[in-house]
Biopython code that builds the backbone (N, CA, C, O; Angstrom):
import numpy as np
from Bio.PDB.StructureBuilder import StructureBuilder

atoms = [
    (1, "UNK", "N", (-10.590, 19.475, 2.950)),
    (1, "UNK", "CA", (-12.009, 19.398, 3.260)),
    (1, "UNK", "C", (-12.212, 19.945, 4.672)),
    (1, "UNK", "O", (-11.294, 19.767, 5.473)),
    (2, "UNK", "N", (-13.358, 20.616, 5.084)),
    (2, "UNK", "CA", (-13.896, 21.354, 6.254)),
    (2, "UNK", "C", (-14.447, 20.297, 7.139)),
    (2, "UNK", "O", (-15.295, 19.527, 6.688)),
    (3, "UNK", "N", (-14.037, 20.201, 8.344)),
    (3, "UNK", "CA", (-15.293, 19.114, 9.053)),
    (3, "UNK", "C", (-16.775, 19.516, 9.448)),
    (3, "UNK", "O", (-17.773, 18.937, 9.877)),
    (4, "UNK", "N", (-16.393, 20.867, 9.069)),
    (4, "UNK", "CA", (-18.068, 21.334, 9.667)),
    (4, "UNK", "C", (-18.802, 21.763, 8.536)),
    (4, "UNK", "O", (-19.882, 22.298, 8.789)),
    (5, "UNK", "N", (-18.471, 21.656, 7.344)),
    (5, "UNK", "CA", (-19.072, 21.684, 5.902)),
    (5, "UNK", "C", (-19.631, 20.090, 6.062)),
    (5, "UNK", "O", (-20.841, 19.933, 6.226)),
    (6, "UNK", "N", (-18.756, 18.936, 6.012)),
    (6, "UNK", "CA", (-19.681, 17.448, 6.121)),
    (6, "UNK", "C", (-20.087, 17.491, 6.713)),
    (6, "UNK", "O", (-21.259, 17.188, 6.495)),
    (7, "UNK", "N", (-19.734, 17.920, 8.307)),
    (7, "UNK", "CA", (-20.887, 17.363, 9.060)),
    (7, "UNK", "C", (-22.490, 18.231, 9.172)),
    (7, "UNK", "O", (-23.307, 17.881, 10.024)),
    (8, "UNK", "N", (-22.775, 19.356, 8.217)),
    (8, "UNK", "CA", (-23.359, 19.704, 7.934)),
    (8, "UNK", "C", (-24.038, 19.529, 6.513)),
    (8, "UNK", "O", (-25.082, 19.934, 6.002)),
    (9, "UNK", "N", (-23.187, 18.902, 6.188)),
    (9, "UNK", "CA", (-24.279, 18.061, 4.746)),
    (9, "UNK", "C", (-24.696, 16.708, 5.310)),
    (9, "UNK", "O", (-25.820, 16.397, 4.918)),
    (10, "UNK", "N", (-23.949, 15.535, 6.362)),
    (10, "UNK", "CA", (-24.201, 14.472, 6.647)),
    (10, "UNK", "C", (-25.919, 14.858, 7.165)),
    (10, "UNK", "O", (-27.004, 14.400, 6.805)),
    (11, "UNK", "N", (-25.505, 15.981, 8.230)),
    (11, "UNK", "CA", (-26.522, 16.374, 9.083)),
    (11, "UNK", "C", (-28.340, 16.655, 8.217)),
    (11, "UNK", "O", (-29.505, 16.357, 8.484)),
    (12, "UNK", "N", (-27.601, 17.386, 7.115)),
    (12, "UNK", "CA", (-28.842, 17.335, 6.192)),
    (12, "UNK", "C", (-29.188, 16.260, 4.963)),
    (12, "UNK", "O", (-29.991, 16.492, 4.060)),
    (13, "UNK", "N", (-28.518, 15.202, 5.100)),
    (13, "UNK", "CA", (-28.645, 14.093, 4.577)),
    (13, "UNK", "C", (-28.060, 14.258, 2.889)),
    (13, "UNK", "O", (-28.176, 13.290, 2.138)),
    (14, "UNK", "N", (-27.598, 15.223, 2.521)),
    (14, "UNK", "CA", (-26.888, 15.462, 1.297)),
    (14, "UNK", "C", (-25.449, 14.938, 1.063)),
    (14, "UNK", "O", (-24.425, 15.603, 0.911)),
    (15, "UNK", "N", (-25.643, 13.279, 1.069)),
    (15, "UNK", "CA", (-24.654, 12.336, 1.096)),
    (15, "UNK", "C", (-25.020, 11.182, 0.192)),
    (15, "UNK", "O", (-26.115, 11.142, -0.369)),
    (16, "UNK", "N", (-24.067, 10.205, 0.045)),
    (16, "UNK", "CA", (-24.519, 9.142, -1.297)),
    (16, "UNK", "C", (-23.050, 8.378, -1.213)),
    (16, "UNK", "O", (-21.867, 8.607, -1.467)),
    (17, "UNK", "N", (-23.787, 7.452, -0.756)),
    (17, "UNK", "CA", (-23.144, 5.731, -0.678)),
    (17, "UNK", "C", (-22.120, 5.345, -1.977)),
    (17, "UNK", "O", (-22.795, 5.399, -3.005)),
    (18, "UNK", "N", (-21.108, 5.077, -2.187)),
    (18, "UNK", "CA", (-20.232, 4.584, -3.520)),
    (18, "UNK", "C", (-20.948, 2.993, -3.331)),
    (18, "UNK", "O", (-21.484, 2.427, -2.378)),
    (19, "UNK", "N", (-20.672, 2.621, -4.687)),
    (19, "UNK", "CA", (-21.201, 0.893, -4.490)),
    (19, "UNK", "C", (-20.168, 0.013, -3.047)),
    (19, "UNK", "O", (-20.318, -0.860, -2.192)),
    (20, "UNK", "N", (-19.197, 0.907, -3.522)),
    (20, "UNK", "CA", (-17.816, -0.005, -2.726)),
    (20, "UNK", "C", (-18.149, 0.358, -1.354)),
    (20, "UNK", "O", (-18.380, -0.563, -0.571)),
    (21, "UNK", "N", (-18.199, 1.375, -1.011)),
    (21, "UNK", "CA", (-18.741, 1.526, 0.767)),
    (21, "UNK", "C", (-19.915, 1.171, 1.434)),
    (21, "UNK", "O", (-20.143, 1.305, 2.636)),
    (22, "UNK", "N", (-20.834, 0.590, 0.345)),
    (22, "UNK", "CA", (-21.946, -0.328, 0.669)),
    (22, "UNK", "C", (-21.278, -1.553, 1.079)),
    (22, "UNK", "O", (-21.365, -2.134, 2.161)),
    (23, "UNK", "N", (-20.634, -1.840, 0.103)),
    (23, "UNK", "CA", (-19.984, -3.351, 0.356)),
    (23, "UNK", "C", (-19.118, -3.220, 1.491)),
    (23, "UNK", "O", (-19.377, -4.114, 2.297)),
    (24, "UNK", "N", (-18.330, -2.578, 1.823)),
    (24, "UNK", "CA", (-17.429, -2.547, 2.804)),
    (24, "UNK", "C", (-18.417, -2.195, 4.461)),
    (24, "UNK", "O", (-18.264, -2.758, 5.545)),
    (25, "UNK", "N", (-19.242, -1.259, 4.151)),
    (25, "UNK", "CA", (-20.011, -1.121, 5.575)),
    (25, "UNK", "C", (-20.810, -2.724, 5.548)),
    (25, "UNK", "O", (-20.461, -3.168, 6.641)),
    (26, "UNK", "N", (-21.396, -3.454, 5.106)),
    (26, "UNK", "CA", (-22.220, -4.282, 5.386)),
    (26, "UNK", "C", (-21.430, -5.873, 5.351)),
    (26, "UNK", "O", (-22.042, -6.935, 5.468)),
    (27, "UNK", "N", (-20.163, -5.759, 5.189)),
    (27, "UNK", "CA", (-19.104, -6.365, 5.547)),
    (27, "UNK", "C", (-18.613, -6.266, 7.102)),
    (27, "UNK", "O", (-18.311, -7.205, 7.839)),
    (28, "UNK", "N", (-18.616, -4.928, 7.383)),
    (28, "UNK", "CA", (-18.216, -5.195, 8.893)),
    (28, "UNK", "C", (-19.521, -4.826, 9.904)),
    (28, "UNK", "O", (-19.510, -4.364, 11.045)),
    (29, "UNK", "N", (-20.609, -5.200, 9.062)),
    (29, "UNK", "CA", (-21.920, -5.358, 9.835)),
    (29, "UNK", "C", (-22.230, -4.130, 10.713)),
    (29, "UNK", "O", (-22.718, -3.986, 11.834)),
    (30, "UNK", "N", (-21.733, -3.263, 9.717)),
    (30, "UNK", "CA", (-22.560, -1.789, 10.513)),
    (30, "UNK", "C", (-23.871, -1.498, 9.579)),
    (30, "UNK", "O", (-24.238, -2.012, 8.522)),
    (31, "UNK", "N", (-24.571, -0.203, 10.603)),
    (31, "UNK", "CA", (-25.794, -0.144, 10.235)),
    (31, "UNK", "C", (-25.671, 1.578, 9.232)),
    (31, "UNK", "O", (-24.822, 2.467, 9.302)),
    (32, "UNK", "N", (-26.730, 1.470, 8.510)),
    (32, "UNK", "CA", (-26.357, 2.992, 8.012)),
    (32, "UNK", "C", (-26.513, 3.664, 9.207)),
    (32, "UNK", "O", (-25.659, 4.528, 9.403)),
    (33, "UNK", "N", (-27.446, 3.510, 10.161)),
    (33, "UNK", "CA", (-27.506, 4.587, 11.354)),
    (33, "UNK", "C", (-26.082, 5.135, 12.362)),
    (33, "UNK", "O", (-25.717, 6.194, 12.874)),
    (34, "UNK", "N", (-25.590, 3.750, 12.277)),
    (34, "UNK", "CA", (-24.147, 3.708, 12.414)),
    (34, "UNK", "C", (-23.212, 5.000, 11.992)),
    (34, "UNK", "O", (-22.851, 6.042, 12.538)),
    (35, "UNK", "N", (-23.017, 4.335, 10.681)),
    (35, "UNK", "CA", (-22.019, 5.525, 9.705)),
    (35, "UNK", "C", (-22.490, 6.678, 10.084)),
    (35, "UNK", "O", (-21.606, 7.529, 10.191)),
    (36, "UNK", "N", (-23.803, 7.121, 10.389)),
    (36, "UNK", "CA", (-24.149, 8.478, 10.344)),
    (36, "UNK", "C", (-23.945, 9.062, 11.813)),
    (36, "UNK", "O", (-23.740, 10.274, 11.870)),
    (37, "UNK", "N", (-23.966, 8.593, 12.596)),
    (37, "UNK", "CA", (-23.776, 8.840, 13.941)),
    (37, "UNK", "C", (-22.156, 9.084, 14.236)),
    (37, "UNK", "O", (-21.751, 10.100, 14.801)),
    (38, "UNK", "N", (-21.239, 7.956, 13.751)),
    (38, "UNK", "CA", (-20.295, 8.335, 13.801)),
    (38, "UNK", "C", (-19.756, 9.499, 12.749)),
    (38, "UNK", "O", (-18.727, 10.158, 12.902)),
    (39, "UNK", "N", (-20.569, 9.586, 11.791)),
    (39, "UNK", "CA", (-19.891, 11.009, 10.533)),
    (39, "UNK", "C", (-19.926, 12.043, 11.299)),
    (39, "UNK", "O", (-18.959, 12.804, 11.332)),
    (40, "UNK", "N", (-21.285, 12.309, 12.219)),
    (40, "UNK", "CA", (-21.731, 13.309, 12.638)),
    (40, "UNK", "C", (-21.122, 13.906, 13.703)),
    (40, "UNK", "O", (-21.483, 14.997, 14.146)),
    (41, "UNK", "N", (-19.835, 12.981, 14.330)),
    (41, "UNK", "CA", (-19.359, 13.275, 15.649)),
    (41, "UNK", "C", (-17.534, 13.016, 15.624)),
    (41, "UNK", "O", (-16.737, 12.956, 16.561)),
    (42, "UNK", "N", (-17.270, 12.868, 13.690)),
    (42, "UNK", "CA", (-16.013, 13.004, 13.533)),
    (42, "UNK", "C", (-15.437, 13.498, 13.636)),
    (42, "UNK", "O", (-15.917, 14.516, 14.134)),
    (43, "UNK", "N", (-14.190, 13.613, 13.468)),
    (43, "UNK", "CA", (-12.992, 13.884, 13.400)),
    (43, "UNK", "C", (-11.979, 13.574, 12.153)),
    (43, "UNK", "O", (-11.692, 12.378, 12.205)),
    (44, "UNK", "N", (-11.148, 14.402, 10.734)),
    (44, "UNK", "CA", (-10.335, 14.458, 10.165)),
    (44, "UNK", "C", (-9.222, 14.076, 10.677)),
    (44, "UNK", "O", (-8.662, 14.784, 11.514)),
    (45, "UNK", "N", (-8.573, 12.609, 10.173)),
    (45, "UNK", "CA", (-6.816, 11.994, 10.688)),
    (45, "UNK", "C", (-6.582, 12.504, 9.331)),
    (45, "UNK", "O", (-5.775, 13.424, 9.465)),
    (46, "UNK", "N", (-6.886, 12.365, 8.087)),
    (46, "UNK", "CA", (-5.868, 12.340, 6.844)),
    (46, "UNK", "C", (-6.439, 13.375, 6.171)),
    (46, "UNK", "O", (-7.670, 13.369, 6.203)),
    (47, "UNK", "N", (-5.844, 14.393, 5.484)),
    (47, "UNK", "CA", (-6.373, 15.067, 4.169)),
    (47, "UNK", "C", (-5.417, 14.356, 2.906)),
    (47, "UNK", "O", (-4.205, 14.148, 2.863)),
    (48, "UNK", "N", (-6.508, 14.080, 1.907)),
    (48, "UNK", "CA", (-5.473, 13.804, 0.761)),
    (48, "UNK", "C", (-6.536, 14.989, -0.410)),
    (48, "UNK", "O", (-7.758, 15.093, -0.511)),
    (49, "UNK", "N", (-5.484, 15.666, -1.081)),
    (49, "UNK", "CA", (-6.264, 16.936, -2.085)),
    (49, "UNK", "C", (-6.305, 16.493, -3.191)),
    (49, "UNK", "O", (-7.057, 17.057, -3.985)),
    (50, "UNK", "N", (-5.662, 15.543, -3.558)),
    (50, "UNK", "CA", (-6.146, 15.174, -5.006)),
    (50, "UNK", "C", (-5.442, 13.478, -5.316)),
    (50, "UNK", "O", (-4.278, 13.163, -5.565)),
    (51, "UNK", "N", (-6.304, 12.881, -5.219)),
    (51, "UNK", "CA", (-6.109, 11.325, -5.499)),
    (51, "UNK", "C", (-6.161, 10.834, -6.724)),
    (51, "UNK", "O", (-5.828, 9.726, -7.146)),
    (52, "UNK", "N", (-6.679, 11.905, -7.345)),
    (52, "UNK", "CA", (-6.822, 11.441, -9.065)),
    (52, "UNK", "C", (-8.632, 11.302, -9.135)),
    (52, "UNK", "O", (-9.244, 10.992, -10.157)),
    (53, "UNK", "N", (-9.167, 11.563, -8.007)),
    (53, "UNK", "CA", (-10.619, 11.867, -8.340)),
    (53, "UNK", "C", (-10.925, 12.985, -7.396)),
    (53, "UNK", "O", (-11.968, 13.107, -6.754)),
    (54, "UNK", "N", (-9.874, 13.802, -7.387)),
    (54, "UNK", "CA", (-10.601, 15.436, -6.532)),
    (54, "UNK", "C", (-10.226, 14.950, -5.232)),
    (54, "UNK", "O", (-9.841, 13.797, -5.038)),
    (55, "UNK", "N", (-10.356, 15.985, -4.187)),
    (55, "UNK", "CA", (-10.191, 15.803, -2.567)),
    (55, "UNK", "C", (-10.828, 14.974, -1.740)),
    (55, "UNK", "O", (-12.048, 15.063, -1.607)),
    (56, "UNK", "N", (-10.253, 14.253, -1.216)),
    (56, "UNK", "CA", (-11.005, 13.191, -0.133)),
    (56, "UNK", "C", (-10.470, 13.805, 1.180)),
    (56, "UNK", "O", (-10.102, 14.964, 1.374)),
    (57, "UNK", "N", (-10.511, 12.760, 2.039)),
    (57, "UNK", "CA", (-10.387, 12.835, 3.578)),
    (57, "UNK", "C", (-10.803, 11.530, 4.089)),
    (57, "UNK", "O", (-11.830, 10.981, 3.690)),
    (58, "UNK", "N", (-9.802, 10.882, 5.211)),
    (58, "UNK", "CA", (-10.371, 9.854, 5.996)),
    (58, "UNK", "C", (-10.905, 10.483, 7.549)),
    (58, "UNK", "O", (-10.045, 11.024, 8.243)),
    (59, "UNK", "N", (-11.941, 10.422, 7.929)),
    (59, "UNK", "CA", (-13.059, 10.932, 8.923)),
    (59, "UNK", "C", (-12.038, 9.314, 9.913)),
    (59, "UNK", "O", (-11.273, 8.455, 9.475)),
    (60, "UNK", "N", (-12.567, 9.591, 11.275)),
    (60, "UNK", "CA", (-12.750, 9.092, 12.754)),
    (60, "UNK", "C", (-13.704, 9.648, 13.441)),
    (60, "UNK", "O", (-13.668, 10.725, 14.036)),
    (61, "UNK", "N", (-14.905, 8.600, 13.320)),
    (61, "UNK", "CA", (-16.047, 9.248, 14.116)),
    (61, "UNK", "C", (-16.271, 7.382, 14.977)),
    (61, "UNK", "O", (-15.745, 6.289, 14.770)),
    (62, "UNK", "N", (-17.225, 7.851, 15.854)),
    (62, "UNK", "CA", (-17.736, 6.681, 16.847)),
    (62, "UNK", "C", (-19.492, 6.321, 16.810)),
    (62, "UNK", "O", (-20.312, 7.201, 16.546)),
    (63, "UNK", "N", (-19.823, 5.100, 17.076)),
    (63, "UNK", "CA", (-21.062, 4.965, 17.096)),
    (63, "UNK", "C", (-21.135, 4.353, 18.350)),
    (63, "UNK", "O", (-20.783, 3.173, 18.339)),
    (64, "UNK", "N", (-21.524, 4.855, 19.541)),
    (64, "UNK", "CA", (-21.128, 3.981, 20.969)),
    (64, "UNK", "C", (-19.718, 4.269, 20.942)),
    (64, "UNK", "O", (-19.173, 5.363, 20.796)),
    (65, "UNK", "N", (-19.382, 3.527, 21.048)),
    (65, "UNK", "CA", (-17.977, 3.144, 21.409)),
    (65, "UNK", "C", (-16.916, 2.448, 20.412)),
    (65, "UNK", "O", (-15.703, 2.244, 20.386)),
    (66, "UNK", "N", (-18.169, 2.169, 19.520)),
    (66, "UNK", "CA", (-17.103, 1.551, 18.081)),
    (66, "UNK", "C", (-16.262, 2.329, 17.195)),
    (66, "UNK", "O", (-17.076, 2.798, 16.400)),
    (67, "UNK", "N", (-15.430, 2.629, 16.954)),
    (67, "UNK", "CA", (-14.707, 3.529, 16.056)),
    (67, "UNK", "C", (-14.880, 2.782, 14.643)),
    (67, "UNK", "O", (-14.977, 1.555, 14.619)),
    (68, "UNK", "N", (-14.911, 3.457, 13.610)),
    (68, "UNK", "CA", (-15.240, 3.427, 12.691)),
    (68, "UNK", "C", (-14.897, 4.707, 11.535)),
    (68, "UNK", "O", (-15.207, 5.878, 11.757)),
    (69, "UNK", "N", (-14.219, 4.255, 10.304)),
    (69, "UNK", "CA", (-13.227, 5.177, 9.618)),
    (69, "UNK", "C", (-14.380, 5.316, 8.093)),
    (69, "UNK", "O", (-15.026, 4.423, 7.545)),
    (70, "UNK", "N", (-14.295, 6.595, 7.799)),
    (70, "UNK", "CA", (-15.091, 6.904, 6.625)),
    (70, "UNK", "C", (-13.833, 8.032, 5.470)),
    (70, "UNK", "O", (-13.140, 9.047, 5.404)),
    (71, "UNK", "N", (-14.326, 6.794, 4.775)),
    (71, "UNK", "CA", (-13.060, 8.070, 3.063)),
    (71, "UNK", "C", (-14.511, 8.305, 2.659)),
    (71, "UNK", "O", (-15.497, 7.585, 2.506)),
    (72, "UNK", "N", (-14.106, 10.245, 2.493)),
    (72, "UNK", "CA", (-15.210, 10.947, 2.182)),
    (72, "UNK", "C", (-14.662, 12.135, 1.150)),
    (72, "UNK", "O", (-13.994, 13.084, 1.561)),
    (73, "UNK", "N", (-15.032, 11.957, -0.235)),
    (73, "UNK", "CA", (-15.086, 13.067, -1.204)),
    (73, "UNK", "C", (-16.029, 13.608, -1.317)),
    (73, "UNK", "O", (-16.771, 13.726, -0.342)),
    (74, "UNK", "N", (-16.369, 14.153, -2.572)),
    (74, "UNK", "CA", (-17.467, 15.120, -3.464)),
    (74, "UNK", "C", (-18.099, 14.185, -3.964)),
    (74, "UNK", "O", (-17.718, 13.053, -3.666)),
    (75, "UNK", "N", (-19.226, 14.330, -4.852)),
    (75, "UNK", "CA", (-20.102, 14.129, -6.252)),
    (75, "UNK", "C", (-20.900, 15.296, -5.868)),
    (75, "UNK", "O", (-21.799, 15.510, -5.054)),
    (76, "UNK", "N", (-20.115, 16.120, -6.931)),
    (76, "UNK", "CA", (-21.305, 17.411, -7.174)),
    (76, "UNK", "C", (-21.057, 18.283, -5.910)),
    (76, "UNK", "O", (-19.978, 18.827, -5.679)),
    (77, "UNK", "N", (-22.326, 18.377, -4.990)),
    (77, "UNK", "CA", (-22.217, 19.575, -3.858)),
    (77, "UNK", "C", (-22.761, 18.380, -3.287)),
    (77, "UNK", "O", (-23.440, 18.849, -2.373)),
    (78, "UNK", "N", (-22.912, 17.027, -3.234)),
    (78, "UNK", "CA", (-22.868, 15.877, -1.835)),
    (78, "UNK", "C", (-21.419, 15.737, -1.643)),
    (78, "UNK", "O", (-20.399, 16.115, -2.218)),
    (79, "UNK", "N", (-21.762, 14.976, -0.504)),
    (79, "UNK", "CA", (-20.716, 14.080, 0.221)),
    (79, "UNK", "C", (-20.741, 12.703, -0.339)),
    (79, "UNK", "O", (-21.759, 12.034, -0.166)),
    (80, "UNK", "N", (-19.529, 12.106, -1.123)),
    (80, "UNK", "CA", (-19.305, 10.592, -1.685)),
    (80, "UNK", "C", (-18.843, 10.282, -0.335)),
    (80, "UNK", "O", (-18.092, 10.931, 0.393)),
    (81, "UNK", "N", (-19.360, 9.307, -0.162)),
    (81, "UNK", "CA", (-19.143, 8.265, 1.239)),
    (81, "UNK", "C", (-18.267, 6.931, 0.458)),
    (81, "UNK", "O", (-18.767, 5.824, 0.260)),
    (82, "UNK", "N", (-16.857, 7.332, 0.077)),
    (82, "UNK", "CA", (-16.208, 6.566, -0.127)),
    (82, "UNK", "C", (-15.765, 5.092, -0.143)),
    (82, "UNK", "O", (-15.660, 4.297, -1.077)),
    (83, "UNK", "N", (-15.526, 4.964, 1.232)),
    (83, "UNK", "CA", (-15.203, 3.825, 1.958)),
    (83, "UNK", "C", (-15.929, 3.730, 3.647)),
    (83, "UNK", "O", (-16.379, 4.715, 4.233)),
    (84, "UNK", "N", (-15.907, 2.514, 4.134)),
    (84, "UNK", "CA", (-16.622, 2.813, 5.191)),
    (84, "UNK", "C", (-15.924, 1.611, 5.948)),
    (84, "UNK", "O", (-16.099, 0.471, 5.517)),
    (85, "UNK", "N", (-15.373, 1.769, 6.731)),
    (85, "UNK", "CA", (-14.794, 0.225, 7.893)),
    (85, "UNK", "C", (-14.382, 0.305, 9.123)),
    (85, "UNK", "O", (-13.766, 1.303, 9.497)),
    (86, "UNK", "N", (-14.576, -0.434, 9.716)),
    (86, "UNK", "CA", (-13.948, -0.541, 11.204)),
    (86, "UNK", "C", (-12.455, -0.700, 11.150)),
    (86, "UNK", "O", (-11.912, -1.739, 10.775)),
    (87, "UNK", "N", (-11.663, 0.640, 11.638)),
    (87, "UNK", "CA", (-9.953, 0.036, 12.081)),
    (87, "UNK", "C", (-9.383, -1.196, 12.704)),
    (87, "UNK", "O", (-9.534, -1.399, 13.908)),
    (88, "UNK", "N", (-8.874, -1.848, 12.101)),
    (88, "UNK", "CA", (-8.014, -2.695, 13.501)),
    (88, "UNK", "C", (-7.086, -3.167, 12.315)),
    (88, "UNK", "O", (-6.998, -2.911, 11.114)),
    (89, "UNK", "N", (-6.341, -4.094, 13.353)),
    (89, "UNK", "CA", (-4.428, -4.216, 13.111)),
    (89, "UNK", "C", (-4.662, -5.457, 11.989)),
    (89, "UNK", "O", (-5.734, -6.062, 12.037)),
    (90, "UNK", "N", (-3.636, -5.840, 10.961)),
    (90, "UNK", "CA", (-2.662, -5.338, 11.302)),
    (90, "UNK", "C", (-2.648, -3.711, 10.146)),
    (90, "UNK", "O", (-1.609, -3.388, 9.570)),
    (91, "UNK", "N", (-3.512, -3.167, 10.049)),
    (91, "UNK", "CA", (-3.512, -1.732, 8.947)),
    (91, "UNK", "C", (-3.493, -0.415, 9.887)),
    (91, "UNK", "O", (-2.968, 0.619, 9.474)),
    (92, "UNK", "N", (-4.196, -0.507, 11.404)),
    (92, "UNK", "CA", (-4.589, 0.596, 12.030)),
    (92, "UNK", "C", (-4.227, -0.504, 13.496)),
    (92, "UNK", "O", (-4.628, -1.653, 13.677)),
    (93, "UNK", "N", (-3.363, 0.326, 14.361)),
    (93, "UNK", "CA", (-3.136, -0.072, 15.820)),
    (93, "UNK", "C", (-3.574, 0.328, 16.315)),
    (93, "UNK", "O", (-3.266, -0.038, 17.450)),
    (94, "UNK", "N", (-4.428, 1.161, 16.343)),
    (94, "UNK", "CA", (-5.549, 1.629, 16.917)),
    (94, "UNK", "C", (-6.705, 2.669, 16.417)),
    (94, "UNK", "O", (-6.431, 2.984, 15.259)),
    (95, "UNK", "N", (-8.027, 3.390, 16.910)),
    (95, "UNK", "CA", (-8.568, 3.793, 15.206)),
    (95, "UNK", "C", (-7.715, 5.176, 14.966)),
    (95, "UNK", "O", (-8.079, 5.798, 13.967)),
    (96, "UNK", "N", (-6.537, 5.817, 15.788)),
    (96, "UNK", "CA", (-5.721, 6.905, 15.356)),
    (96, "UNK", "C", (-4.319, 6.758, 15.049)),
    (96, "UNK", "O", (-3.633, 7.731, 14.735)),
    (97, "UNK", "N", (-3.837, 5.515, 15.129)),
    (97, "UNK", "CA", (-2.643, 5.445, 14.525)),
    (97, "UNK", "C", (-2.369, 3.859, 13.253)),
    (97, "UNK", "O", (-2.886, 2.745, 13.326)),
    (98, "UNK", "N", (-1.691, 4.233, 12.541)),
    (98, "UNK", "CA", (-1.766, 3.260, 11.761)),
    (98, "UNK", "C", (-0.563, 2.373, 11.749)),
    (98, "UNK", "O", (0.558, 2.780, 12.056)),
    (99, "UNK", "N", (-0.766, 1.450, 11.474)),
    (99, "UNK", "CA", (0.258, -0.117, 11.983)),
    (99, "UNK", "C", (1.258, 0.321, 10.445)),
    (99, "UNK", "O", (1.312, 1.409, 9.871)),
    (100, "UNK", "N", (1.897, -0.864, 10.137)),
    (100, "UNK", "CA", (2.797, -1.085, 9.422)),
    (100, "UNK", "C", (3.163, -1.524, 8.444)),
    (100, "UNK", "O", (4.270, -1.516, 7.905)),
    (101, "UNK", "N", (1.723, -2.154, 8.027)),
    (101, "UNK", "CA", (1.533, -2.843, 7.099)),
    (101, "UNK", "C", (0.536, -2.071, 6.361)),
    (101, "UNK", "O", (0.087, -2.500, 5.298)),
]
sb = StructureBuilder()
sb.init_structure("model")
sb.init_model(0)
sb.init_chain("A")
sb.init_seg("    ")
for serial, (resi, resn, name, xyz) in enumerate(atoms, 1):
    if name == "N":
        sb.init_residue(resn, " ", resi, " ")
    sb.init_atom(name, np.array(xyz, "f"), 0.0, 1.0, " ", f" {name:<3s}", serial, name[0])
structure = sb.get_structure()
């Protein structure tokens, strides 16, 4: 995946929430304005090309100062907004490296 292809669909709002990254963003009490601020100012840590539902990618973008991790595929010519959560340990030691577990 391109980072400047999403962040040019985020940018034009040609994106769409999975049920599960609803649940997961409003779990760690972010705002959609949030997710979008940080999509818009990400950064690609992982490519994965085929998971068994087409190409994803885990994004590192910031809202302030919060780091915040987005799994981002396809539906169609949008952006599936996969997953949506704040890093921390013990899965991520920090939001660019990942712990051990």
């Amino acid at each position: 995946m391109e980072i400047a292809l999403l962040k040019n669909k985020i940018a034009h709002r040609e994106y769409v929430y999975t049920h599960h990254a609803e649940i997961e963003r409003r779990s760690d009490n972010l705002t959609l304005a949030q997710v979008e601020t940080a999509l818009l100012n990400s950064e690609i840590l992982e490519q994965y090309p085929d998971t068994g539902r087409g190409e994803s990618c885990l994004l590192l973008g910031f809202a302030g100062s919060d780091p915040i991790h987005v799994v981002c595929g396809w539906r169609g010519d949008k952006v599936a907004i996969i997953t949506v959560y704040i890093p921390k340990p013990p899965k991520f030691l920090n939001p660019r490296t990942r712990g051990t577990h």
